[in-house]
C-alpha positions as a Markdown table, in Angstrom:
| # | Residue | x | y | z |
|---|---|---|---|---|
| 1 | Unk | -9.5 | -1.2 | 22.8 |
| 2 | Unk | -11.4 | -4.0 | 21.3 |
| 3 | Unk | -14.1 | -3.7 | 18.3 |
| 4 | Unk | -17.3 | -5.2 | 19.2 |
| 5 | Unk | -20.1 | -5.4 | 16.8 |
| 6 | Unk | -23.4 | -6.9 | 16.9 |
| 7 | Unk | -26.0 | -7.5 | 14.3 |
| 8 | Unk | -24.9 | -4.8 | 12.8 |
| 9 | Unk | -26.5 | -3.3 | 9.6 |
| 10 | Unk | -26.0 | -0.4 | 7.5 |
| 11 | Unk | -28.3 | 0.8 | 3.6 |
| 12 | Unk | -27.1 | 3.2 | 1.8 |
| 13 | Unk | -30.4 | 5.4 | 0.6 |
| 14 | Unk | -32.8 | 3.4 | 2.9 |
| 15 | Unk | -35.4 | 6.0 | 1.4 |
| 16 | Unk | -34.8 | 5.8 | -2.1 |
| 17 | Unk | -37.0 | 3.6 | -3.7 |
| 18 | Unk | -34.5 | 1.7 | -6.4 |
| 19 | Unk | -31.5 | 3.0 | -5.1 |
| 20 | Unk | -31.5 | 1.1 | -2.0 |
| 21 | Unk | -29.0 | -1.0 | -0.9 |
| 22 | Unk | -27.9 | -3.3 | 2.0 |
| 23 | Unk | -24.5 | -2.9 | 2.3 |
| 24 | Unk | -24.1 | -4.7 | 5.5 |
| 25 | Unk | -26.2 | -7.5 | 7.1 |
| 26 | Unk | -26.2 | -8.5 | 10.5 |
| 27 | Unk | -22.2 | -8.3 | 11.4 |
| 28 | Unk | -21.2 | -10.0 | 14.1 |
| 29 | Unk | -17.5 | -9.4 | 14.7 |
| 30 | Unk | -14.8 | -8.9 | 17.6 |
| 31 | Unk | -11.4 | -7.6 | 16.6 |
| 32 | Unk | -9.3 | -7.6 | 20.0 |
| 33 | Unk | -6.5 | -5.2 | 21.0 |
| 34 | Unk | -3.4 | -6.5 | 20.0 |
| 35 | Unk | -4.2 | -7.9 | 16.9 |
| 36 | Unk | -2.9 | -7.5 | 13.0 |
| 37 | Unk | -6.9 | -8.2 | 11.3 |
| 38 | Unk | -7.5 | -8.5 | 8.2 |
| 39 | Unk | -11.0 | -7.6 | 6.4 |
| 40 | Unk | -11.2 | -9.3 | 3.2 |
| 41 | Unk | -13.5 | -9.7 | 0.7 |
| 42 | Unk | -14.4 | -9.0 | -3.1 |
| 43 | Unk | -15.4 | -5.7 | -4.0 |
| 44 | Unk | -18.7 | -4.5 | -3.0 |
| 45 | Unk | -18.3 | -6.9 | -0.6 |
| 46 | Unk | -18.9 | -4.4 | 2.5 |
| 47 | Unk | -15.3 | -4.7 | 3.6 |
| 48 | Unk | -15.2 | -0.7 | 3.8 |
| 49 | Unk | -18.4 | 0.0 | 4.5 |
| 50 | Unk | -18.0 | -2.0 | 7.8 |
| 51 | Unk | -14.3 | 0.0 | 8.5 |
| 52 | Unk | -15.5 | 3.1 | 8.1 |
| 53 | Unk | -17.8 | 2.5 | 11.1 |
| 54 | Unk | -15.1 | 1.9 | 13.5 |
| 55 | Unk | -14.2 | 5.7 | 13.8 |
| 56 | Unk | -17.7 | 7.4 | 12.9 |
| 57 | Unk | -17.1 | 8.0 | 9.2 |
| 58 | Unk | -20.2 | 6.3 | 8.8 |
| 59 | Unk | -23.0 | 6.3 | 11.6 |
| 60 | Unk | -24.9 | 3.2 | 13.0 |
| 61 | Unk | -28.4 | 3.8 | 11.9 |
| 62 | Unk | -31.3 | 4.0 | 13.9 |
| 63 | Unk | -31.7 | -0.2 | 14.6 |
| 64 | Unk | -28.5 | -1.2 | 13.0 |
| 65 | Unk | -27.4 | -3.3 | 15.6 |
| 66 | Unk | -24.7 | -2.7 | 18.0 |
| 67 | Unk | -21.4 | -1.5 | 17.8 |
| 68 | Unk | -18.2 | -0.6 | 20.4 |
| 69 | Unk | -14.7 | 0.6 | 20.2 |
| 70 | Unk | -13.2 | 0.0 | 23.4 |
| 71 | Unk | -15.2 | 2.4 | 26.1 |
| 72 | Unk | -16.9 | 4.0 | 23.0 |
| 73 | Unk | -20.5 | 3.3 | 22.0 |
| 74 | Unk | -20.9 | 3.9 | 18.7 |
| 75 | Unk | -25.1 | 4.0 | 19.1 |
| 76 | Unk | -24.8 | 6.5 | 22.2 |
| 77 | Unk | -25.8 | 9.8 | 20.5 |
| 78 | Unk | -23.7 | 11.3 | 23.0 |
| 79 | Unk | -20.7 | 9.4 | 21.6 |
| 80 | Unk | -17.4 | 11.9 | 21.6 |
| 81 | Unk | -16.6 | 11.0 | 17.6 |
| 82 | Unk | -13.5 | 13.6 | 18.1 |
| 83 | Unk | -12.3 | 12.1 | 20.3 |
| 84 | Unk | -13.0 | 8.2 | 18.8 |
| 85 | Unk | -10.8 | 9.5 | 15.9 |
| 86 | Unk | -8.2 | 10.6 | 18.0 |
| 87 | Unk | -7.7 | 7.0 | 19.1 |
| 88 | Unk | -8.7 | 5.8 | 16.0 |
| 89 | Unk | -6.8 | 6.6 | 12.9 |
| 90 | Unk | -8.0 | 5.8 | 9.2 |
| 91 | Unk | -5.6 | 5.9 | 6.1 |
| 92 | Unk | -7.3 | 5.1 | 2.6 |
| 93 | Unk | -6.2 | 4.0 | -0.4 |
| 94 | Unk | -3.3 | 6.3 | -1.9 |
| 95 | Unk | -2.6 | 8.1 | 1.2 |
| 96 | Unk | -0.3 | 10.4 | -0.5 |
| 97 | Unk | -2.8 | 12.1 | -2.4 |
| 98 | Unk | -4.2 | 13.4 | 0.8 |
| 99 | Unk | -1.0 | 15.4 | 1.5 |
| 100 | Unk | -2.2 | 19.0 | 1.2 |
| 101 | Unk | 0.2 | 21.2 | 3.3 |
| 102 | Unk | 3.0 | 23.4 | 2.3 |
| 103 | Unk | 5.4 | 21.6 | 4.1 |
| 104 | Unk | 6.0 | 18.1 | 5.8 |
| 105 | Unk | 5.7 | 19.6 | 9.6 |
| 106 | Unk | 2.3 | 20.9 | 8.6 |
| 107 | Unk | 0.7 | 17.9 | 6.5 |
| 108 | Unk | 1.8 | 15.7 | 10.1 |
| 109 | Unk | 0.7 | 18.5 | 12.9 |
| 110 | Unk | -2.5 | 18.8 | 11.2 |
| 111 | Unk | -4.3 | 15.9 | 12.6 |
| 112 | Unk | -2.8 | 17.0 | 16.2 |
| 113 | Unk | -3.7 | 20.3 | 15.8 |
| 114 | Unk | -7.4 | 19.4 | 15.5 |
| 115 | Unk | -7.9 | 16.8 | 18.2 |
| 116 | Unk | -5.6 | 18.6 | 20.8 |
| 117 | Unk | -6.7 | 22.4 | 20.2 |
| 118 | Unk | -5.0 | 23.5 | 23.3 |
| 119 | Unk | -1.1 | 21.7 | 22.6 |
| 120 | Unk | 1.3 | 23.6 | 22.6 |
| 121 | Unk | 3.5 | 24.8 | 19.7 |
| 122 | Unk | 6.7 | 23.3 | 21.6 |
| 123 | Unk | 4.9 | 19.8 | 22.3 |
| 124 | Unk | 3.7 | 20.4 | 18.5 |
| 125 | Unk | 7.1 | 19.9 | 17.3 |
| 126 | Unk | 8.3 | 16.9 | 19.7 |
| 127 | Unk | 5.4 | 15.2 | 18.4 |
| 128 | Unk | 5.5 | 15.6 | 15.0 |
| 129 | Unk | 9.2 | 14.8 | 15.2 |
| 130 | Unk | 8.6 | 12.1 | 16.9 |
| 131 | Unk | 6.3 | 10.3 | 14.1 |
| 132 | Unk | 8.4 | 10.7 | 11.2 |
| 133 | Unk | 11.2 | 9.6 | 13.0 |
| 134 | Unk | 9.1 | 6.2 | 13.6 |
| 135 | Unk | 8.3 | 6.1 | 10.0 |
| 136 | Unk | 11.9 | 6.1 | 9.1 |
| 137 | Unk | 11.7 | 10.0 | 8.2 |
| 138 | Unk | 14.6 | 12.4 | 9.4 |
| 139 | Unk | 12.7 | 15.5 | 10.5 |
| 140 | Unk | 15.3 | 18.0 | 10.0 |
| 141 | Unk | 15.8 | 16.7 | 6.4 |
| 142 | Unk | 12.2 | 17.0 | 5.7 |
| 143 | Unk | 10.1 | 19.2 | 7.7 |
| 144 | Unk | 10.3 | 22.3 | 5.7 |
| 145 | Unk | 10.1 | 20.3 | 2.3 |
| 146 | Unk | 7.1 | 20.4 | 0.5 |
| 147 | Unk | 5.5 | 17.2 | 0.8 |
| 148 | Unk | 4.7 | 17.1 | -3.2 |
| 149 | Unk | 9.2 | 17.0 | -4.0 |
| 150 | Unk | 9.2 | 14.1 | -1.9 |
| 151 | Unk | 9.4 | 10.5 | -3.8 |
| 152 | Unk | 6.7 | 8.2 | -3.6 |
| 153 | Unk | 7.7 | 5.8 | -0.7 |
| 154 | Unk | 8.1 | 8.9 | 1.2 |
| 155 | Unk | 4.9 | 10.8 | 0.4 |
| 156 | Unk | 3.6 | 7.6 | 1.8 |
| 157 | Unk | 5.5 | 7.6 | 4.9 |
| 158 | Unk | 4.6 | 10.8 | 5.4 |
| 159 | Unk | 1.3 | 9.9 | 5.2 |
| 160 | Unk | 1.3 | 7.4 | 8.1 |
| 161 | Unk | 3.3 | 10.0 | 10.3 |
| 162 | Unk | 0.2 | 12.2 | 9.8 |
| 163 | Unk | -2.4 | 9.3 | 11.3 |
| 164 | Unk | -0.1 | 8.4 | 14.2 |
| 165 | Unk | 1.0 | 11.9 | 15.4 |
| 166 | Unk | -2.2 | 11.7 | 17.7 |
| 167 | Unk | -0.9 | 8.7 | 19.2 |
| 168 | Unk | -4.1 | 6.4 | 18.2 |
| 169 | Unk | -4.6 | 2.8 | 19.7 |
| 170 | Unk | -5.9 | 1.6 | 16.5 |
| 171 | Unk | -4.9 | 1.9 | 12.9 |
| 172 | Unk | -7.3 | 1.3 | 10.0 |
| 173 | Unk | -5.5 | 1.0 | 6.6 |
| 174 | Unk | -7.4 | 0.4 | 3.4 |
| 175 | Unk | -5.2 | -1.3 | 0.9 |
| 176 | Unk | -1.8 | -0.1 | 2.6 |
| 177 | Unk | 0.7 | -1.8 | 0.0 |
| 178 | Unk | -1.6 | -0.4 | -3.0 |
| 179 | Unk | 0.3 | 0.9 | -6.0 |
| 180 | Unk | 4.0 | -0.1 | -4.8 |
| 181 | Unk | 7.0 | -2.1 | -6.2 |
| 182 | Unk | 7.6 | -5.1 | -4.4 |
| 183 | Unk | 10.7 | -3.5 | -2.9 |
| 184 | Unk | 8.8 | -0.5 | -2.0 |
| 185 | Unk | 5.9 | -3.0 | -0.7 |
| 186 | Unk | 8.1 | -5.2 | 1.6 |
| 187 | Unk | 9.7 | -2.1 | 3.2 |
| 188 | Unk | 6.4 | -0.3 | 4.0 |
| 189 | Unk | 4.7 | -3.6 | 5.2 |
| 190 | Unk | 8.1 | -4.1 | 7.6 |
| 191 | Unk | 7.4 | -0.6 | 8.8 |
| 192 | Unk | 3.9 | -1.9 | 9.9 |
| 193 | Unk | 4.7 | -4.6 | 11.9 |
| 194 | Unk | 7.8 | -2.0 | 13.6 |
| 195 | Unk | 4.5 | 0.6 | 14.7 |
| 196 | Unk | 2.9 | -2.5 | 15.5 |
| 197 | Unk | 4.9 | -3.6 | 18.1 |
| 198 | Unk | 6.5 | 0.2 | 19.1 |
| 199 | Unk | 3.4 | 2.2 | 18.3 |
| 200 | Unk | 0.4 | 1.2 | 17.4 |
| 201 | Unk | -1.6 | -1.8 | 19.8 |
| 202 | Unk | -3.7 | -2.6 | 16.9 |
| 203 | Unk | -3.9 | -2.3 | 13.1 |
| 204 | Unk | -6.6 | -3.3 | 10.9 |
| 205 | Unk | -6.5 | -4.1 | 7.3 |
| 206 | Unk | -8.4 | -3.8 | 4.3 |
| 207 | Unk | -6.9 | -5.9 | 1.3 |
| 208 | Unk | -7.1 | -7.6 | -1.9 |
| 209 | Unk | -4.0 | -8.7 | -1.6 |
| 210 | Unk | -4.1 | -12.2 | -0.2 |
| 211 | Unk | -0.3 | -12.7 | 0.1 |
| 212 | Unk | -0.3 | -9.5 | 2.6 |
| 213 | Unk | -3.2 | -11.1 | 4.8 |
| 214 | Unk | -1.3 | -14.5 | 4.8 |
| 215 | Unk | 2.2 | -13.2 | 5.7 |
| 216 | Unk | 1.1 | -10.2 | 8.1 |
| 217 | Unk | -2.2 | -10.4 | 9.8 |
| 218 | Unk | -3.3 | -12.8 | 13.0 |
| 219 | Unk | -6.9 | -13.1 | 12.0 |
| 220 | Unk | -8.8 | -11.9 | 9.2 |
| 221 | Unk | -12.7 | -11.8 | 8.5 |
| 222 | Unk | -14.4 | -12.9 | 5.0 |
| 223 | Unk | -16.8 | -10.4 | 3.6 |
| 224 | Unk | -19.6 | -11.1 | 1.0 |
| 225 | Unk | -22.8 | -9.7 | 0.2 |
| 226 | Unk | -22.8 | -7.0 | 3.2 |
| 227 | Unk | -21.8 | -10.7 | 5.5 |
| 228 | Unk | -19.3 | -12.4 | 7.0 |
| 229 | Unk | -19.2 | -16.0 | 6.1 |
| 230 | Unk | -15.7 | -16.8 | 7.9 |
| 231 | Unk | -12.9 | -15.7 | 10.6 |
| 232 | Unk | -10.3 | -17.6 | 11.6 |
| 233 | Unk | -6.7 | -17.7 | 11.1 |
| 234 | Unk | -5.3 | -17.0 | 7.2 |
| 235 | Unk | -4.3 | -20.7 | 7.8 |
| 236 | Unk | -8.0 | -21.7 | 8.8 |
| 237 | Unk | -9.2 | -19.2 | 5.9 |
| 238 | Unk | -7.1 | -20.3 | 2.7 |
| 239 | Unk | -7.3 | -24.2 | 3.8 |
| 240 | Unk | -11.5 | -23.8 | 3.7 |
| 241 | Unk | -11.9 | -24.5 | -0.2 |
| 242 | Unk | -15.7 | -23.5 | 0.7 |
| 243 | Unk | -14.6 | -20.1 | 2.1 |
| 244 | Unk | -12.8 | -19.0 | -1.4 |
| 245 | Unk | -15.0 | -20.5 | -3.4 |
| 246 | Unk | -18.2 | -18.9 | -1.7 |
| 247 | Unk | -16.2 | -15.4 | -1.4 |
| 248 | Unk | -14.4 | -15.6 | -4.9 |
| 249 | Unk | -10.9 | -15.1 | -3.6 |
| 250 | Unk | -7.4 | -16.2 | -4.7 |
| 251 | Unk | -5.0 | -18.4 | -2.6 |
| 252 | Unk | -2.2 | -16.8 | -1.3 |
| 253 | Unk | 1.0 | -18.1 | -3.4 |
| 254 | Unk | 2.1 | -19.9 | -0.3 |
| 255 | Unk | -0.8 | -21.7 | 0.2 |
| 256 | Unk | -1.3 | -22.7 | -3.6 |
| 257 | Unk | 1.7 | -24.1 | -3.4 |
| 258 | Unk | 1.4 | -26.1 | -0.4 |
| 259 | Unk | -1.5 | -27.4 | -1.7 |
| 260 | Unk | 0.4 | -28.6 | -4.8 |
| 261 | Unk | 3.2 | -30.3 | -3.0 |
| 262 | Unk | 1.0 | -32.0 | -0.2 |
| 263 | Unk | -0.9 | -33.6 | -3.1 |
| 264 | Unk | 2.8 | -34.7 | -4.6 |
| 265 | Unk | 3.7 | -36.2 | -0.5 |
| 266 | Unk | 6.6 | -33.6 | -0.8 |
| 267 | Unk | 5.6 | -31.5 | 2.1 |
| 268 | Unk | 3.1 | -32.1 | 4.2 |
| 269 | Unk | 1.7 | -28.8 | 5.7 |
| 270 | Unk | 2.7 | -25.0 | 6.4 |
| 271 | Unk | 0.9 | -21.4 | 8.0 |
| 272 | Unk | 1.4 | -19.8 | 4.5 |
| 273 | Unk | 3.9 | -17.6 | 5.7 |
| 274 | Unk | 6.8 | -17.1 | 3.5 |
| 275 | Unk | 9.1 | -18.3 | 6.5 |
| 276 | Unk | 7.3 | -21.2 | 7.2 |
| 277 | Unk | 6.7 | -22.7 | 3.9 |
| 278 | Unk | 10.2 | -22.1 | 3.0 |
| 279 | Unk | 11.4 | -24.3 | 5.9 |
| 280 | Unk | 9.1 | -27.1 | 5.2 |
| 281 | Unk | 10.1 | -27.1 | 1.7 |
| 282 | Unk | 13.9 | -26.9 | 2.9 |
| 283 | Unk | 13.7 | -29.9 | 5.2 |
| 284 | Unk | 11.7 | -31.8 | 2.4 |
| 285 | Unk | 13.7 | -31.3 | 0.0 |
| 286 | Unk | 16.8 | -32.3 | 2.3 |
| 287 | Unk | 15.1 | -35.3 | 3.1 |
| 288 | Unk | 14.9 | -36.7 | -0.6 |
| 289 | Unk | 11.6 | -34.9 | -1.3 |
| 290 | Unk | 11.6 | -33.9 | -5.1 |
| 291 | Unk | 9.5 | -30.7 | -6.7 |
| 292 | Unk | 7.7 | -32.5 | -9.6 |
């Protein structure tokens, strides 16, 4: 399923004089199937605003440009939303404070439960098994835990078992690594890229974090004042110094620093992935190159 929108526009309070605002402004954007995208941008920047499109949370308006999910038009009236979601799941910020349930099994079949009305208590159970078991989760350990006595990594994971029960072809995550350690960071970004290439075809996401789009995502878009003004590899992206000036962001650490030691002649270029600039900095270094 690929994400197609066009000219697309959104104001909160269009009706409200002095309250108004144009949140987003003629987007033009295609996010293909298959792809780890990141939206990125400052805050207010219309990074969510645009997400929460993608699965109905937030309706085109009347005029507001054009907007697809694979077969699914999103200005259609008739457009099945339930179905949308089904293939389209959305975790926010802090996902573990959306846990609700008495126990584990519930807080995961509830998602199923509502877009498959007529599933079966057996299939039920395979399923929900089956997504915690993908999010590292043993479900006899845990199903008939209360979700609240878990720890925090696990709340989380928990979380994620809860959007992907239904199976969806695209994942929406809105500041996925928020609030962890870096331990507890690296292992729930390694669990993304393990549903991305088990589970999930696509998954989009949200961030401040510049070292997460750089190491993790394919493509990413630049967000500002309800725009975009860039998409391109996080190579293309971070290498524009008129893309993070205009937008206000910070360079990944692996791209600062490859700035810095091109200008010394000690390495002479890297993707800003942690693998790669390592290497180059390796060889360089083995080759006489000297960190000044």
């Amino acid at each position: 399923m690929d994400v197609v929108a066009e000219n697309l526009n959104f104001t909160y309070s269009p009706k409200t004089k002095g309250l108004s605002f144009r949140a987003l402004q003629n987007v033009n954007l295609t996010i293909k199937s298959g792809e780890i995208f990141g939206i990125i941008g400052k805050t207010g920047s219309g990074k969510s605003t645009f997400v929460q499109h993608i699965n109905g949370l937030i309706k085109v308006q009347k005029g507001g440009g054009a907007l697809k999910v694979g077969d699914y038009d999103l200005t259609d009236k008739k457009c099945d939303y339930k179905s949308l979601r089904a293939k389209v799941g959305m975790m926010f910020q802090y996902p573990e404070h959306q846990l609700f349930a008495e126990t584990v099994a519930e807080d995961v079949a509830f998602a199923l439960k509502n877009f498959a009305k007529d599933i079966s208590a057996e299939e039920i159970s395979v399923r929900v098994k089956e997504a915690l078991s993908t999010v590292g989760l043993d479900y006899n350990e845990v199903k008939d835990k209360s979700p609240f006595d878990l720890s925090g990594g696990q709340k989380r994971r928990v979380a994620i078992a809860g959007v992907i029960v239904a199976k969806p072809e695209i994942l929406v995550l809105d500041e996925p690594a928020a609030g962890l350690d870096p331990k507890g960071k690296r292992e729930f970004l390694e669990l993304l890229l393990k549903l991305h290439k088990d589970f999930v075809k696509t998954i989009i996401i949200v961030s401040h974090d510049m070292n997460l789009v750089a190491e993790y995502c394919t493509r990413a878009a630049v967000f500002s004042g309800g725009k975009i003004i860039a998409t391109g590899t996080p190579k293309e992206i971070f290498s524009d110094r008129n893309i993070i000036e205009k937008s206000g962001l910070d360079l990944p650490l692996t791209a600062a620093l490859t700035e810095k030691l091109k200008s010394k002649g000690i390495i002479t270029d890297s993707d800003f992935t942690v693998e790669d600039f390592t290497e180059k900095l390796v060889v360089a270094l083995k080759n006489g190159g000297k960190i000044r």
